[in-house]
Structures are given as structure tokens and as C-alpha cells.
C-alpha positions in Angstrom: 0.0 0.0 0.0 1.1 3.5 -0.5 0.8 6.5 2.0 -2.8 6.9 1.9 -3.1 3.5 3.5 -0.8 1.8 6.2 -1.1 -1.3 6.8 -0.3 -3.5 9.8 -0.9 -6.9 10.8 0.4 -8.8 14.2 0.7 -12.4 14.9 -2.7 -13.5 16.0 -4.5 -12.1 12.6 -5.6 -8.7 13.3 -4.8 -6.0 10.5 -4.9 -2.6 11.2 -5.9 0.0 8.0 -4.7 3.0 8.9 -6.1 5.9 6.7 -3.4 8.7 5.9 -4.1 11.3 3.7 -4.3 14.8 5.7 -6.1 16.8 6.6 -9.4 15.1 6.2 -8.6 11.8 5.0 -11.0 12.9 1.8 -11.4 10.0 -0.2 -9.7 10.2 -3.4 -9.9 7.7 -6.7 -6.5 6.3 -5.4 -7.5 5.8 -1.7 -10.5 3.9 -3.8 -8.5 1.8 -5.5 -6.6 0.9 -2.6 -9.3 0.1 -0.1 -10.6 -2.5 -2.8 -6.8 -3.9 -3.4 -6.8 -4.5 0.5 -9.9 -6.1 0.5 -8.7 -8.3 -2.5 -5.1 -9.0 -0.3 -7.1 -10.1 3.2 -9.7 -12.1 1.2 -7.1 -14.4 -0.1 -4.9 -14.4 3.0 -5.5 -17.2 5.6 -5.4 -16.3 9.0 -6.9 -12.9 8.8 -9.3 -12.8 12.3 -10.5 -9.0 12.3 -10.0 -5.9 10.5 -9.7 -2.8 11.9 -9.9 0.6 9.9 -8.5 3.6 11.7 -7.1 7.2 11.0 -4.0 9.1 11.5 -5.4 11.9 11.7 -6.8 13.2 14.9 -10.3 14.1 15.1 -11.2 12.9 11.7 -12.0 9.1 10.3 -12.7 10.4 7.0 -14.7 13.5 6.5 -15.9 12.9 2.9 -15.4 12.7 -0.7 -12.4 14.8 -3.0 -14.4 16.9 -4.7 -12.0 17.5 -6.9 -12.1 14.2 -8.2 -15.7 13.9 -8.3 -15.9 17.3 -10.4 -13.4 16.0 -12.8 -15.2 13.2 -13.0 -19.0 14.2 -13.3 -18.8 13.2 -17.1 -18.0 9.3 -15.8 -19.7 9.1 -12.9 -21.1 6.0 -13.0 -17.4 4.6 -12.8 -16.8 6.3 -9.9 -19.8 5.1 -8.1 -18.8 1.1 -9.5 -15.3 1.9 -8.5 -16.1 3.2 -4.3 -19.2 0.4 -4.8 -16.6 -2.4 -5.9 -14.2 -1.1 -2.8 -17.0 -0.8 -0.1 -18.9 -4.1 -0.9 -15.8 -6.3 -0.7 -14.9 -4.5 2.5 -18.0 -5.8 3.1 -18.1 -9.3 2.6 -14.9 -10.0 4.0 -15.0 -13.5 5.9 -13.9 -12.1 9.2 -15.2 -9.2 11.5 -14.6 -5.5 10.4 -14.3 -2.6 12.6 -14.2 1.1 11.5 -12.8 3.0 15.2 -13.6 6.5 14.1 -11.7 9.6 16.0 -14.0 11.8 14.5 -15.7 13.0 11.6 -16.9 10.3 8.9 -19.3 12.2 6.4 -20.0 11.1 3.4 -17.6 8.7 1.9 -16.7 8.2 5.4 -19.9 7.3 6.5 -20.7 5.0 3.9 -17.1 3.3 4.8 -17.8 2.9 8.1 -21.4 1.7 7.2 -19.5 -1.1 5.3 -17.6 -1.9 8.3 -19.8 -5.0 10.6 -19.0 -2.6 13.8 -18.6 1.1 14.3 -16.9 3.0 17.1 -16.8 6.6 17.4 -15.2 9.1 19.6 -17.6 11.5 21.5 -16.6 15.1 20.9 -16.9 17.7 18.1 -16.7 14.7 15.5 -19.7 14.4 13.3 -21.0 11.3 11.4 -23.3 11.8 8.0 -24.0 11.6 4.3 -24.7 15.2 3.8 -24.6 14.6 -0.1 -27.6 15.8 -0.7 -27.0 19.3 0.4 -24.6 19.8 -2.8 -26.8 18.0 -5.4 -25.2 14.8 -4.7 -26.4 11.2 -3.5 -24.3 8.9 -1.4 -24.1 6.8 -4.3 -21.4 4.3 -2.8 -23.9 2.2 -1.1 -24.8 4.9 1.8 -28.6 5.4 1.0 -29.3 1.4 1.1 -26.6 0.6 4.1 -28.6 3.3 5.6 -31.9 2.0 4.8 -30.6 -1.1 6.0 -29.5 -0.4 9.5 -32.2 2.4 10.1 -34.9 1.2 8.6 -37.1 2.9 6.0 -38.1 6.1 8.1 -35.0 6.6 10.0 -33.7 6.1 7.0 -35.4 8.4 5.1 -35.3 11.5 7.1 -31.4 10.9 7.8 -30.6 10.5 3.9 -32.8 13.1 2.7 -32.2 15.6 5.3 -28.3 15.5 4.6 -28.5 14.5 8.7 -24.9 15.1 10.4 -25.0 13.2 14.0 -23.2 13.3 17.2 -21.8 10.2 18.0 -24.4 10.0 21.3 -27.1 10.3 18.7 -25.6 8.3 16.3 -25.7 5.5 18.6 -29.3 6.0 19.8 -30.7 5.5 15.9 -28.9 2.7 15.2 -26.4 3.6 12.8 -22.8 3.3 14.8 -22.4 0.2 17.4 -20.9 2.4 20.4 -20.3 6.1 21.5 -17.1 6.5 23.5 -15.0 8.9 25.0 -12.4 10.0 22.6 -9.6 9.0 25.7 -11.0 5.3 25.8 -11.5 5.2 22.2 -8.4 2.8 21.3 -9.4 0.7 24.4 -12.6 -0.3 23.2 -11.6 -1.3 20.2 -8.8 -3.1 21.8 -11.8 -4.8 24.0 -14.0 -5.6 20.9 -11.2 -6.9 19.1 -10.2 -9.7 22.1 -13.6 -10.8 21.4 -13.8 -12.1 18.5 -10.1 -13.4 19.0 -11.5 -15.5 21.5 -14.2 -16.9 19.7 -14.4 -19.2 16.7 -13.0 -18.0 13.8 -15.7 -20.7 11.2 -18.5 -20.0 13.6 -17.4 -16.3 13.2 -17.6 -16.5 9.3 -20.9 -18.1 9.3 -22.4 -16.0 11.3 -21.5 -13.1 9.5 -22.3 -14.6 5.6 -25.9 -16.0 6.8 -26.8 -12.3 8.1 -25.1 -10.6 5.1 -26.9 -12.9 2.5 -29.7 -13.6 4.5 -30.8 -9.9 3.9 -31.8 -10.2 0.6 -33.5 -13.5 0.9 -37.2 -14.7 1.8 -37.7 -16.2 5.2 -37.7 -19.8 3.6 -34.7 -18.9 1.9 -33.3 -17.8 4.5 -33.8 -20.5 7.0 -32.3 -23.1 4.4 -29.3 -20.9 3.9 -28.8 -21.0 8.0 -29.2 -24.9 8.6 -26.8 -25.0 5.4 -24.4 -23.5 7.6 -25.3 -25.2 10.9 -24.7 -28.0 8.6 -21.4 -27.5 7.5 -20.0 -26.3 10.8 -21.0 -29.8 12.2 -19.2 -31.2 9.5 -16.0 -29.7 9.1 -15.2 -27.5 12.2 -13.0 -28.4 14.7 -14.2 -25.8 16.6 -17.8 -26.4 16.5 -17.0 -30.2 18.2 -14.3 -28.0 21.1 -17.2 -25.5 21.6 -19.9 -28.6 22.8 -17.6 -31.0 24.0 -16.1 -27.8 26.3 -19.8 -27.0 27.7 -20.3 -30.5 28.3 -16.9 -31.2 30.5 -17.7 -27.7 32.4 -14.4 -25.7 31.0 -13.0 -23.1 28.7 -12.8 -24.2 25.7 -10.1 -24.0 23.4 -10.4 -22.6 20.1 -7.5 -23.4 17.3 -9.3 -21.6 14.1 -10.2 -24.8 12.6 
């Protein structure tokens, strides 16, 4: 990755994405392409447990779009939207949990990558979290107006998307749309907290979890049910962890995961 993007990643499988690109972290047709090339990497990686998506720059996650970019780019802008929708939804359906721990601001762009993230962490303060698109012409055309639809439901949604709404984090929380409000001091601690978590859980059961919700979403009931004892199923079948997990209960001790 280049500047706009650091990337980390310890021993036990977490990857930290560390957004670079002062002062706002606007999000540029290369920061784009490289949030989609990460998502690419990790998909094909083994090992990967949890993603984290952070920011250098204090007080700010990502406070929107490059203008710029979008302006040169009004002629085309249906590949600009495929090419933030192509990075977003395989940020999305990444096989592990994702975590956007926001210092601040996420508006637009922002907010519709945090949106793509499965949890959301903000930093009480002056930050702000939105997808005021609408108040320059614009539509948050990454995925933000259904993501939105999707965690608010239809009125929420509504009035947040077509109001150009800009949230505290406090509020933010109380709709719906970001997991937990935090002071900005214990902000790396909870995602530290949320992180151990999921390390401690199983990674398969993890995975299934995540693809029955995600898929689920845009099934019918009875679809939806088949597509869950489908993954019942398999976990049965093929995890190590599944058989650790029951035999664990059973015996009255901790179990002990190994990822398998």
C-alpha cells in the first residue's frame, strides 16, 4: 500500500488500516482503489481474524469525498460510483469481523465506509457522522442510501438520507447507525476490548455467522432458513471448533479454540 493506506498486521491475525491522507482523509480515486486492493489481499490471505480501519489523523475518520475528483469526474460518474461500490462491498463481505474505530468525523464517503464496516466506534466530541450529499446536489451513491436503509430502517432512514443529517456520535448510537459512543480517551481501548472478542471466539462460527446475516438480507424467510441450517450443517461437519465449543460446555471448561 502506499501512504494513503498503512497497513499493519500482528501475529494472532488482526490488521490494522490505517487511513493517511491529511487533513481530512477525503477519499480520493486512489484511496479507492486501494481500499478495494486490501480487501482483495485479506480475502485471499489465511489467517486474517479482524479488521480494523482507523485514522491518523486526529479528530477525523474520513470526512468525505475529494471533490476534486468527483468534479473532474462528473462526465463518468457511473465509474466512480462502480469503483467506491466495488471497494465498499468487498470490504463488506470480508469473511472475518470488520471494525471502523472512528476519531471523529466520517461524512460522506466516510460514512458510507464505516457503514461497510460489521461494527462502528466513534469518539464522542466535536466529530460528526453523515452523508450530507444531498446538500450539494449529490447522492451517497457508494452504497450509503441502502446501508442506511438497511441499519435504520425505511423512516430513519429516510429523514437521515434526505435531510443530509450530520450526527453526534451520542445520537448516532441512539438511531442505530454506529455500534458504540465513546469517550475520545478510551477510544483505542474499546476497540482493543472488541477486538479480544472475537479473537477469542471461533473464527468458522465467526464467518458463518456473519455470511448468513449478510446474504440472509436479501432472501425470503424460507430462503433464509435453508441458507442457515446449510451453515449449521457444515460447521457440524467440518469444524474443529464447533466439536471444542460442545464437548467444552459438556466437560464444564474453557474451551479452546485453534481456528479450525
Amino acid at each position: 500500500m502506499s501512504d494513503l493506506l498503512h497497513i499493519e498486521r500482528n501475529e494472532r491475525g488482526v490488521v490494522s488500516a490505517v487511513l493517511s491522507r491529511p487533513p481530512v482523509n477525503a477519499l480520493s480515486v486512489a484511496l479507492m482503489e486501494e481500499l478495494r486492493t486490501l480487501a482483495a489481499d485479506l480475502s485471499a490471505q489465511d489467517g486474517v481474524r479482524v479488521l480494523v480501519i482507523r485514522s491518523a489523523v486526529p479528530g477525523v475518520f474520513m470526512a468525505g469525498a475529494d471533490l476534486q475528483d468527483v468534479l473532474a469526474r462528473l462526465d463518468d460518474v457511473a465509474s466512480l460510483n462502480a469503483l467506491l461500490r466495488s471497494a465498499l462491498d468487498a470490504i463488506e463481505r470480508l469473511p472475518f469481523p470488520t471494525i471502523a474505530s472512528m476519531p471523529g468525523h466520517a461524512l460522506g464517503g466516510g460514512c458510507e465506509l464505516a457503514l461497510a464496516c460489521d461494527f462502528r466506534l466513534m469518539a464522542r466530541g466535536r466529530g460528526r457522522i453523515g452523508l450530507p450529499e444531498v446538500k450539494r446536489g449529490l447522492l451517497a451513491a457508494g452504497g450509503g442510501t441502502q446501508r442506511a436503509l438497511r441499519n435504520l430502517g425505511r423512516a430513519r432512514a429516510l429523514e437521515f438520507v434526505m435531510r443530509g443529517s450530520i450526527l453526534d456520535a451520542d445520537e448516532a448510537e441512539r438511531i442505530g447507525l454506529i455500534t458504540k459512543a465513546v469517550d475520545a480517551a478510551e477510544l483505542e481501548a474499546a476497540t482493543a476490548d472488541l477486538v479480544e472478542e472475537f479473537l477469542a471466539l471461533p473464527a468458522m462460527a465467526i464467518a458463518a455467522a456473519k455470511r448468513v446475516v449478510l446474504e440472509g438480507d436479501d432472501l425470503t424467510i424460507a430462503d433464509g432458513l435453508t441458507l442457515e441450517g446449510a451453515a449449521m450443517t457444515d460447521l457440524v461437519t467440518t469444524s474443529q471448533d464447533t466439536r471444542e465449543g460442545i464437548n467444552s460446555f459438556l466437560e464444564k471448561r474453557d474451551p479452546v479454540f485453534t481456528g479450525r
